[in-house]
C-alpha positions in Angstrom: -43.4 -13.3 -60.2 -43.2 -12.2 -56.6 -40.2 -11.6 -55.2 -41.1 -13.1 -52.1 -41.8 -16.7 -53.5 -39.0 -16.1 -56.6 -36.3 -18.5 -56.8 -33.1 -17.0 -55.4 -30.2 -16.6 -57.7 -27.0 -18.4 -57.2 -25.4 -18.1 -53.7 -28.5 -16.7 -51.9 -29.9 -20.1 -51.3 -31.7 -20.0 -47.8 -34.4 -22.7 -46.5 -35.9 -19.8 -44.4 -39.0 -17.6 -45.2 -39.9 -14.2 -43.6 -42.9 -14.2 -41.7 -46.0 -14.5 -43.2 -47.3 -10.8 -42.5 -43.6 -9.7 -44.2 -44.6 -12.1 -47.1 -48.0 -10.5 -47.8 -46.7 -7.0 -47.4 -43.9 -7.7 -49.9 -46.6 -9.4 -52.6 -48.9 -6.3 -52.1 -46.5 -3.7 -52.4 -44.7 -5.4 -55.9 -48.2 -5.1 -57.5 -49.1 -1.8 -56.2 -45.4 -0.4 -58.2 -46.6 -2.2 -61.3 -49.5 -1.1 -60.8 -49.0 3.0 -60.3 -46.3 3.1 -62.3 -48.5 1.4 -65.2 -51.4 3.6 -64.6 -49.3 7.3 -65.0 -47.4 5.7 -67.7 -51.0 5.7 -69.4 -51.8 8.8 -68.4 -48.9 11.2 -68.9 -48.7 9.0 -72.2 -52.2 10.1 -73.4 -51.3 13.6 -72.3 -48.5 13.9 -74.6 -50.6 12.8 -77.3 -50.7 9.3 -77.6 -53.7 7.7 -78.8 -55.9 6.2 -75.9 -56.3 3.0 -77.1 -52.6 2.1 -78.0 -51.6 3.6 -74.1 -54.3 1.4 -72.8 -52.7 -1.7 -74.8 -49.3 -0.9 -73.6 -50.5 -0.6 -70.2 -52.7 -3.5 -69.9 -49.4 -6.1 -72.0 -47.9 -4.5 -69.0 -50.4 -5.5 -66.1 -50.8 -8.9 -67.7 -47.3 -9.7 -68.2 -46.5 -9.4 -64.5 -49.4 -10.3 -63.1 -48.7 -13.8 -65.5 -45.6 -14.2 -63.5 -47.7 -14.7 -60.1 -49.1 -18.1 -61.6 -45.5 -19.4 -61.8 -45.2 -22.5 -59.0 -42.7 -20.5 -56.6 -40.0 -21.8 -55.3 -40.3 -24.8 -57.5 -39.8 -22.5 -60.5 -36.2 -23.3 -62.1 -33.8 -20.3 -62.9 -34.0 -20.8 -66.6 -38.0 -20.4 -66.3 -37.8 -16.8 -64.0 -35.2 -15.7 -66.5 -37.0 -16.1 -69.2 -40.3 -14.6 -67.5 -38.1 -11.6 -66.4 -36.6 -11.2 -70.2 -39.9 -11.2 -72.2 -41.1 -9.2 -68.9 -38.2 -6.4 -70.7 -39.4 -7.1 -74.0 -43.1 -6.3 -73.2 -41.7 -2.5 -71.6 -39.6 -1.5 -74.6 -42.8 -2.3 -76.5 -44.5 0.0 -74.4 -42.0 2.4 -74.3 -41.8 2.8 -77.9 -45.5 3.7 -77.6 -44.7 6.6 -75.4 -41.2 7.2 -73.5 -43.8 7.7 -70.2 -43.6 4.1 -69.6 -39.8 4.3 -68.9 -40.4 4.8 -65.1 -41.6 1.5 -65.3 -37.9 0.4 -65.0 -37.8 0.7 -61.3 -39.9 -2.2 -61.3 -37.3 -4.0 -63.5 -34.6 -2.8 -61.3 -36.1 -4.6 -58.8 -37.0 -7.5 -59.9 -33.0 -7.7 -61.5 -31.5 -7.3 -58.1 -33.8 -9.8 -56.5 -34.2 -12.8 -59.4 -30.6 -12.4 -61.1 -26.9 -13.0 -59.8 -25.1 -10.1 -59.4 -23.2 -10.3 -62.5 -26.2 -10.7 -64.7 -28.4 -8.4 -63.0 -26.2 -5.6 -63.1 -25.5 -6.5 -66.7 -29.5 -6.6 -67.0 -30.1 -2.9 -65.2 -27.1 -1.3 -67.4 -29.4 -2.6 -70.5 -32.5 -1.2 -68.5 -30.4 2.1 -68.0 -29.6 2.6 -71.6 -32.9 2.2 -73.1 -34.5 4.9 -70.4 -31.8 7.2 -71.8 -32.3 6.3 -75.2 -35.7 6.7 -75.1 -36.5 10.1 -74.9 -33.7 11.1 -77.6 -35.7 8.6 -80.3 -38.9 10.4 -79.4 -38.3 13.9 -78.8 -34.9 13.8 -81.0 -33.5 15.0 -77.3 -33.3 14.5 -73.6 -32.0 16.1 -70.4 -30.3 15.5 -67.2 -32.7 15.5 -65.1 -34.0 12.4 -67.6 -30.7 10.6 -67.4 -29.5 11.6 -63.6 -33.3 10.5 -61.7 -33.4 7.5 -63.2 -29.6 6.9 -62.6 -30.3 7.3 -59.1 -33.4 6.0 -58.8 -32.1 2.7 -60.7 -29.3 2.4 -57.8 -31.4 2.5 -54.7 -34.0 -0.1 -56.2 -31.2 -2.5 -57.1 -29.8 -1.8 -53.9 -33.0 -2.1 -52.1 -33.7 -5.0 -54.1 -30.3 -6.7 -53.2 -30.6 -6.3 -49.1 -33.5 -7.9 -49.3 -32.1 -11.0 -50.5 -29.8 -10.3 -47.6 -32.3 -9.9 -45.2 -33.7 -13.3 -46.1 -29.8 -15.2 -46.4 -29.7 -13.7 -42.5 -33.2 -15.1 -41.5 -32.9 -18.1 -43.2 -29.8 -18.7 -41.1 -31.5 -17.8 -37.8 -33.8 -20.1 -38.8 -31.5 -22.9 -39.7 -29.7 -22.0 -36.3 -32.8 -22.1 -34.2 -33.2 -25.2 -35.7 -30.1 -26.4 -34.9 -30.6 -25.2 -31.3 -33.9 -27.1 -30.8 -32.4 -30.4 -32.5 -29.4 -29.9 -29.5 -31.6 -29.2 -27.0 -33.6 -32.3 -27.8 -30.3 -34.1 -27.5 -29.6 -32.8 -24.6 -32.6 -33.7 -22.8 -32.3 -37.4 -23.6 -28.6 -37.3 -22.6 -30.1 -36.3 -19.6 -32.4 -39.2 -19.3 -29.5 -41.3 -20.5 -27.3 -40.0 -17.8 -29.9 -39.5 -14.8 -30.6 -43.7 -16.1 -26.7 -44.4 -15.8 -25.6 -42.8 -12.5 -28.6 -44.7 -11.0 -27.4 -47.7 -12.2 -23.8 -46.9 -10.8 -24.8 -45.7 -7.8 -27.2 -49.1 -7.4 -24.2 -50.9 -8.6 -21.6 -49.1 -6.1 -24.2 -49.4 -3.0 -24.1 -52.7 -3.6 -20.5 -53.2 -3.9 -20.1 -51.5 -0.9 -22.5 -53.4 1.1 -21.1 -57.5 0.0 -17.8 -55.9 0.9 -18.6 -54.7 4.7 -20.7 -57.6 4.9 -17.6 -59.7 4.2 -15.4 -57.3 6.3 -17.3 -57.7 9.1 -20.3 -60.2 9.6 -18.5 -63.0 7.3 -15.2 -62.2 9.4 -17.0 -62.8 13.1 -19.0 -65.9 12.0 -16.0 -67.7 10.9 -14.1 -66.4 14.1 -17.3 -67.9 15.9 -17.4 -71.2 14.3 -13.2 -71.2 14.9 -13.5 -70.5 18.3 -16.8 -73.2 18.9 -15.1 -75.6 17.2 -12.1 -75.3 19.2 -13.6 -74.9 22.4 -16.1 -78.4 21.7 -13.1 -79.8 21.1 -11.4 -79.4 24.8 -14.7 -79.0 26.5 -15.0 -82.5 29.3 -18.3 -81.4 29.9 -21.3 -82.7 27.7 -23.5 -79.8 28.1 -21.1 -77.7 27.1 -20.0 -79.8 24.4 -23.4 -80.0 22.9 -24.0 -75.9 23.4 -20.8 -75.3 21.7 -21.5 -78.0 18.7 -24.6 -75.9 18.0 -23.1 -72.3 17.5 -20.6 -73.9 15.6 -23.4 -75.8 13.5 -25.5 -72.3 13.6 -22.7 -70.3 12.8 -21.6 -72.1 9.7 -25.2 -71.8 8.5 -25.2 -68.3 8.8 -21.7 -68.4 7.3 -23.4 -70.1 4.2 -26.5 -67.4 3.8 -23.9 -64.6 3.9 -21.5 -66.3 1.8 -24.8 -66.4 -1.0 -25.8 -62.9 -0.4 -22.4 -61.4 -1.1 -22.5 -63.8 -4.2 -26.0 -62.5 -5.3 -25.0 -58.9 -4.7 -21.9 -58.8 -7.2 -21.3 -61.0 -10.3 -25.2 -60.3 -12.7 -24.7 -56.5 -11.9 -20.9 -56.0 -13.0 -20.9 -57.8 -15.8 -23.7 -55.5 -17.0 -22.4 -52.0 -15.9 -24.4 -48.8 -16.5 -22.3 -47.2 -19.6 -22.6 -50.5 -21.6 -26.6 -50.8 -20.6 -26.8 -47.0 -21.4 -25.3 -47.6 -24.4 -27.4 -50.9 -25.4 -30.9 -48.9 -24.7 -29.1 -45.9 -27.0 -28.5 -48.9 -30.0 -32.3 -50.0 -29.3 -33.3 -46.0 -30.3 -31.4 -46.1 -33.4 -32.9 -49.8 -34.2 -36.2 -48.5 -34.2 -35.8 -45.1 -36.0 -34.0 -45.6 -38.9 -33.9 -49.6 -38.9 -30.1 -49.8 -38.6 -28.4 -53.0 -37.9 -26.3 -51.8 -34.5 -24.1 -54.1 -32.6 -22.6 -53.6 -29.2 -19.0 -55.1 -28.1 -17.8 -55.0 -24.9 -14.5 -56.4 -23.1 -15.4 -58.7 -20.5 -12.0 -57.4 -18.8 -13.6 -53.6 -18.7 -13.6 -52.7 -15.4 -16.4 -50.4 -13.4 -15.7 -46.5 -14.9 -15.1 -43.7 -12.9 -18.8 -41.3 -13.3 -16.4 -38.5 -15.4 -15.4 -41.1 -17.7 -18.7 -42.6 -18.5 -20.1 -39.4 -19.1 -17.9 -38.3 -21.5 -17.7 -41.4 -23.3 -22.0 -41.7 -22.8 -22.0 -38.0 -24.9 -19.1 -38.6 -27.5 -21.4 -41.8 -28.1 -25.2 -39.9 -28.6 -23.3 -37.6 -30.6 -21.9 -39.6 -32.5 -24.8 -41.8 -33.4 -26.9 -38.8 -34.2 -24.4 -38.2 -37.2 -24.6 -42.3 -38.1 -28.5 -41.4 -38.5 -28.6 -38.1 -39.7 -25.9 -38.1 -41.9 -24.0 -41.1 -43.3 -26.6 -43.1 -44.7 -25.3 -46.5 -43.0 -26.9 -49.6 -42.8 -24.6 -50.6 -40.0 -23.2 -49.2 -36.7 -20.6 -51.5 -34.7 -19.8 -49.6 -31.1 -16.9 -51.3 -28.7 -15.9 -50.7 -25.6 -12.4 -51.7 -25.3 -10.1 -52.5 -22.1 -7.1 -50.8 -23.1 -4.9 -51.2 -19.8 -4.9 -48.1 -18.0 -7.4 -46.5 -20.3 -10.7 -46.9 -22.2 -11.3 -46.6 -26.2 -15.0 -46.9 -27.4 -14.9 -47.7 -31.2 -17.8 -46.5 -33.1 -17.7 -47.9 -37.2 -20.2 -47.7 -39.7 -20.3 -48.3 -43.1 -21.8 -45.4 -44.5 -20.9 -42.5 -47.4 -17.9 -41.3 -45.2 -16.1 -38.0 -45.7 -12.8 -36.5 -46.4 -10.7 -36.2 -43.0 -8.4 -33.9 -44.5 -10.4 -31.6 -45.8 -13.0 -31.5 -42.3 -9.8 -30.5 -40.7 -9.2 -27.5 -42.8 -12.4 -26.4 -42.8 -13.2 -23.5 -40.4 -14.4 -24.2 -36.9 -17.5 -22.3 -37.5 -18.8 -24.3 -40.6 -21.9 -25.8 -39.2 -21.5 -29.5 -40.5 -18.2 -29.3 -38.4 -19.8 -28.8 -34.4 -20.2 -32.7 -33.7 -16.9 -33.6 -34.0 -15.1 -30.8 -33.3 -17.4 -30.5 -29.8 -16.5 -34.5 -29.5 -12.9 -33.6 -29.9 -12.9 -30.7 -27.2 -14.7 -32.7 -24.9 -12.6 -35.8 -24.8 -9.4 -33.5 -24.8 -11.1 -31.8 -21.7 -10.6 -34.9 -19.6 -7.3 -35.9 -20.8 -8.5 -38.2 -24.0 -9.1 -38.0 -27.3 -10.6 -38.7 -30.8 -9.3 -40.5 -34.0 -11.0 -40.0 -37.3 -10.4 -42.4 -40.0 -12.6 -41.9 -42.8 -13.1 -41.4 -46.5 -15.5 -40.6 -49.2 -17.8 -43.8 -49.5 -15.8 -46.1 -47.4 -17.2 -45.5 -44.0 -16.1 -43.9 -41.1 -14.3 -45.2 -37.9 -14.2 -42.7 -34.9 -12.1 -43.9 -31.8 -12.7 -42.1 -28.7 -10.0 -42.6 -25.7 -10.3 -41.6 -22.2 -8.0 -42.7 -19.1 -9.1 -44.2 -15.9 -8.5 -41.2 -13.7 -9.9 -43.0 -10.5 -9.1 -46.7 -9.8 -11.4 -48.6 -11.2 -13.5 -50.4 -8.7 -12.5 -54.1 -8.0 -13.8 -57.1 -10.1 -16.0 -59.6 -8.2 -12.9 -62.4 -8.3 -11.5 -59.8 -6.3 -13.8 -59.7 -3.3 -15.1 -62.9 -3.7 -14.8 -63.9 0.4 -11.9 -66.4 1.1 -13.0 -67.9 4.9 -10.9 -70.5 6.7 -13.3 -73.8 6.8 -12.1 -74.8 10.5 -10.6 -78.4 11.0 -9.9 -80.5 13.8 -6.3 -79.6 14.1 -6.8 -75.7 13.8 -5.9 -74.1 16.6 -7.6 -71.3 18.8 -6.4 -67.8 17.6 
């Protein structure tokens, strides 16, 4: 069993692996022990007096034992099975070491193997055991022992299982780099098509604000003069004796209401189809679309026809509370259904995001620390509504869904709604008088 593709015990449950040199190094150096350690157990064995071939037994039951353990499926091994493994692994040394008490130094292997494969509980409980038989050992052979037989391997014991445990350490620690690099990548993946979403959405403002901007000076000033030009034709026709002149002035007012008309349609073209599709509820349709296609959600979209055009702060931060939380709708909960609304709510804006997936507990989310990883989303959600002077509600609960409710005021006044800049000119009559 190698303690690089071992099972960890209880509590020492990382995804990550050390690099693949590390992981060679760490297979290599296990069998070398078992192997040296083996090899002058045999040897100082036969020099005490042992008979050849029953050293060479104990050695090779040994050898074969561990070298067994590599065949075991890895990771995929269950606890029960590396126990077990590790347990006859013991049983196999104190047959060897009632051969000849040489083969005691094989415990540092054991000590090992304890701290690595075993919780701490049961693997100190496990290297005591180990402990006692090396200092049994020599007493039942040579009726005696000494300290240097009970104080080296005391030592020696310690620094393996404390060798043994770091190591586990080491690999908790670069499992969670790895998890965290992961967890970076995944963000900055976010980020870039929040980016997208966002460079895609102030576009779409900007288009939409140009072209507010341009039906209203078109009504403020080219609308305004042709009416005052049909007025004053019309007027002037009116009182004119001379036909000429009549006829002259009948045609600028004739022209002048036609070009009235044409502007009246282009400041009618230029408003109502772009309002009533605004960039944060596009943005927001094409983010749906995504989820649609990756992880065949139903997704619905809801949005007040009374909303009125966002200031750019307020999109954003709705536009990020909403990728963020849609990532968790995909990643996490399990739903079949997403319903997201944007809501007039008077002076402010509330975007609605339910889903009818596993849910969680509120209560306990809230008392857990801010550094649990499971807990950035929201918490970052939170901060960043609360940053602009909104907020976020959570109502949720194990296998009932979850509702979030994200809030933001209107900081800036909205921009006007097409009813209010729809151009009101005077249609001249006959009893209008010259201004």
């Amino acid at each position: 069993m190698s303690l690089v593709d071992a099972p960890l015990p209880r509590g020492h449950a990382p995804s990550g692996r050390p690099s693949e040199p590390t992981v060679r190094a760490m297979e290599v150096g296990q069998h070398l022990i078992a192997l040296a350690l083996t090899i002058i157990g045999a040897i100082r064995a036969i020099g005490d007096g042992v008979p050849a071939p029953a050293a060479v037994v104990a050695g090779i039951a040994i050898l074969a034992w561990h070298t067994a353990g590599t065949f075991l499926p890895g990771r995929t091994t269950s606890q029960t099975a590396v126990v077990w493994w590790l347990v006859g692994f013991a049983a196999v040394w104190i047959a060897a070491v009632t051969v000849s008490p040489e083969f005691v130094w094989l415990a540092f292997l054991l000590w090992l193997l304890a701290g690595h494969l075993l919780p701490l509980r049961w693997g100190l409980a496990f290297s005591v055991f180990v402990f006692a038989v090396v200092a049994v050992a020599p007493i039942l052979h040579h009726g005696s022992t000494s300290y240097a037989n009970l104080f080296g391997p005391l030592i020696g014991g310690v620094f393996a299982f404390g060798i043994s445990r770091g190591y586990l350490q080491l690999l908790h620690e670069a499992a969670e780099r790895e998890r965290l690099v992961t967890s970076l990548r995944l963000a900055q993946a976010e980020m870039s098509e929040l980016q997208d979403e966002l460079a895609v959405a102030q576009r779409e403002a900007g288009a939409i604000a140009e072209r507010t901007r341009i039906s209203r000076d078109i009504h403020d000033t080219i609308a305004q003069a042709l009416s005052s030009i049909r007025l004053l034709a019309h007027a002037a026709s009116s009182r004119s004796e001379d036909p000429a002149a009549g006829l002259a002035l009948g045609q600028v007012e004739s022209l002048a209401g036609d070009s009235l008309a044409d502007v009246r349609r282009i400041v009618a073209e230029l408003l109502p189809a772009e309002l009533e599709d605004g960039a944060l509820a596009a943005a927001l349709e094409r983010m749906l679309d995504r989820a649609r296609e990756e992880s065949a959600i139903v997704a619905e979209l809801h949005v007040d026809d009374t909303l009125p055009l966002l200031p750019t702060e307020v999109e954003v931060g709705l536009l990020r509370s909403a990728q963020s939380a849609l990532a968790n709708v995909r990643l996490h909960s399990g739903a079949q259904r997403v319903v997201v609304s944007l809501i007039d709510a008077g002076d402010s804006v509330r975007m609605d995001i339910i889903d009818d997936g596993q849910g969680f507990d509120v209560a306990e989310w809230e008392r857990s620390p801010a550094s649990k990883a499971s807990s950035y989303g929201l918490r970052f959600m939170r901060d960043r509504l609360r940053e602009l002077g909104g907020g976020l509600d959570i109502e949720s609960s194990p296998g009932d869904g979850t509702a979030l409710s994200a809030f933001l005021p209107i900081r800036a006044a909205a921009a006007s709604t097409p009813e209010e800049i729809e151009p009101t000119y005077a249609e001249p009559t006959d009893t209008e008088e010259t201004p």
